[in-house]
C-alpha atoms as one frame of an Amber mdcrd trajectory, in Angstrom:
protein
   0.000   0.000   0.000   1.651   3.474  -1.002  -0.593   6.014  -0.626   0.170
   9.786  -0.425  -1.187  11.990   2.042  -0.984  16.062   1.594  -2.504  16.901
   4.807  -2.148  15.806   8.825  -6.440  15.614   8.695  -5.902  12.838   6.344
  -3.043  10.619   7.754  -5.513  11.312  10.979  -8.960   9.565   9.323  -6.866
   7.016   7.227  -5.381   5.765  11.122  -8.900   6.166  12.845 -10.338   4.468
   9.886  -7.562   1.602  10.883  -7.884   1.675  14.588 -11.950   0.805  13.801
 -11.011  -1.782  11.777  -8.240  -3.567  14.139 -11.232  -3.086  16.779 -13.571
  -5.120  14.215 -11.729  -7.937  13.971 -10.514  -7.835  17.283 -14.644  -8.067
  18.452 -15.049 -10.939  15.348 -12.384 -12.574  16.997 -13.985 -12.505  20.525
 -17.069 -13.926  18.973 -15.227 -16.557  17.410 -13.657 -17.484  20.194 -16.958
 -17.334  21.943 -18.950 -19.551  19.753 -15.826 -22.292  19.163 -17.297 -24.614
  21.935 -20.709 -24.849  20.034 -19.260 -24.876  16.647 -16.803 -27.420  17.718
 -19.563 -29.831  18.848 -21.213 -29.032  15.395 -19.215 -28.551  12.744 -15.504
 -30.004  14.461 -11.969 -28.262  15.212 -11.108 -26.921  11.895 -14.593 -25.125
  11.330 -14.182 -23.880  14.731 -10.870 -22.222  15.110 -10.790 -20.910  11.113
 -12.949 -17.997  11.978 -10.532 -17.031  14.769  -7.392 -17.644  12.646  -8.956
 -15.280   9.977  -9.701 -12.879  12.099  -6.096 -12.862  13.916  -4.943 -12.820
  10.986  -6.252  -9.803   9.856  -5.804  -7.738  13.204  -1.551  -8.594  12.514
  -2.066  -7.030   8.870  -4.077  -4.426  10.084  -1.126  -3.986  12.754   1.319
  -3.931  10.576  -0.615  -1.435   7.862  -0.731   0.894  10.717   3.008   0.685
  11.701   4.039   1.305   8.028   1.916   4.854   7.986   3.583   5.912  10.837
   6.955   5.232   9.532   5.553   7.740   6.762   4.689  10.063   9.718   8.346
  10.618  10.796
């Protein structure tokens, strides 16, 4: 992702807009976590812990999206 900001305002919403969506997934992850016991009695393991996996792994990317627009911050 190289994107080019020519204000503060915008580097601002682009890492709020981030910092929802690491919340998101953190909250979908939570859930999935939550409901693993039931979906493990219905569906088995693999069904069970994917949602949480997918979710994990999309709070690290978010993570790490974030960490590269602050590098563009300094």
């Amino acid at each position: 992702m190289n994107s080019r900001f020519s204000t503060f305002e915008e580097i601002d919403n682009r890492l709020k807009i981030i910092d929802l969506q690491r919340q998101i997934s953190i909250e979908h992850m939570r859930l999935a976590i939550r409901d693993a016991g039931a979906n493990l009695l219905k569906k088995g393991l693999v069904y069970s812990i994917r949602p949480a996996l997918t979710s994990l792994a999309l709070s690290w990317t978010l993570k790490k999206i974030r960490q590269k627009i602050q590098r563009i911050e300094e």
